[in-house]
N, C-alpha and C positions, 0 to 999 in steps of 0.2 A: 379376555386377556390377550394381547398381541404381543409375541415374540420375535426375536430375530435372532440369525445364526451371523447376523455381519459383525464386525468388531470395527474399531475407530484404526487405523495405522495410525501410527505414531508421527509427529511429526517431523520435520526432516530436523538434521541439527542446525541450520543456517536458521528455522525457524524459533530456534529456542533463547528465550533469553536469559542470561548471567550477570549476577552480579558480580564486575571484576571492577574493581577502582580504578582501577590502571587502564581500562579500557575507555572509560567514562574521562578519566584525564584525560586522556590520546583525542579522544573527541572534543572537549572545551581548547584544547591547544592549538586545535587548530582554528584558522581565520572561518568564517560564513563560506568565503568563495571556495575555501580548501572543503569543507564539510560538503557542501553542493556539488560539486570535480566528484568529491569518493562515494557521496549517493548515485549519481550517476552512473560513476565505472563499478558500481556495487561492490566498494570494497569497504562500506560500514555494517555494524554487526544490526543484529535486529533489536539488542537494548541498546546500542547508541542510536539506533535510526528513532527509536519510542524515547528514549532520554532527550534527545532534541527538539522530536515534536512536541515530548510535554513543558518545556522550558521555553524554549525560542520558537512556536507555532508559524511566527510571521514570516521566519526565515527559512523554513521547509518548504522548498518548490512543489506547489499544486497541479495536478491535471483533473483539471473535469469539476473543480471545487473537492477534491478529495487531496489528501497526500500522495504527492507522485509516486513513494516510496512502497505505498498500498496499492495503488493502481495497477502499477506494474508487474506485483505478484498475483493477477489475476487473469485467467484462461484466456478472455477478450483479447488483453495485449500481447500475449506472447501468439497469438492465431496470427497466419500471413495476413497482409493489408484486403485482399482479393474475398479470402473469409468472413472477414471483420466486416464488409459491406452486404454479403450475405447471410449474416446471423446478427442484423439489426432488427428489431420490432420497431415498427414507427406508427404512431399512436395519433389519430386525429386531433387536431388543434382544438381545445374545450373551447365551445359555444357559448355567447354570453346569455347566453337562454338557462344552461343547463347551473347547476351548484355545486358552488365549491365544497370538494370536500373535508 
């Protein structure tokens, strides 16, 4: 039997989602371009950023084929540019010898 003395921290509040109507309104109110503006300057909540993606998927900006909004809570992109070139893995081009897996 394996044990562990770690626990989960909790997660921050920006990451929690709510259900507030009013919040979900504020976000259909606005235009695509206004929703896009306030993902950017991160000033949508994380159930209107999930309310958007699961409704209007086409009009959430991607990076990488992921959702921008995901990408960019992730360690990779908040690392200086300088990092980011040094903590790449880059992986040999599969051979047409070898199978797909």
């Amino acid at each position: 039997m394996i044990t562990t003395n770690s626990t989960l921290a909790p997660l921050p509040l920006a990451l929690t989602v709510r259900d507030d109507p009013a919040e979900i309104a504020a976000l259909w109110a606005m235009s695509v371009q206004q929703r896009i503006d306030a993902m950017w300057a991160g000033q949508l909540s994380l159930s209107q950023m999930t309310e958007w993606s699961s409704r209007r998927p086409s009009q959430v900006p991607q990076l990488g084929g992921e959702f921008a909004w995901i990408v960019m809570r992730t360690p990779e992109w908040a690392e200086p540019a300088e990092q980011q070139r040094d903590n790449v893995v880059h992986l040999p081009e599969r051979g047409e010898h070898r199978a797909a897996a």
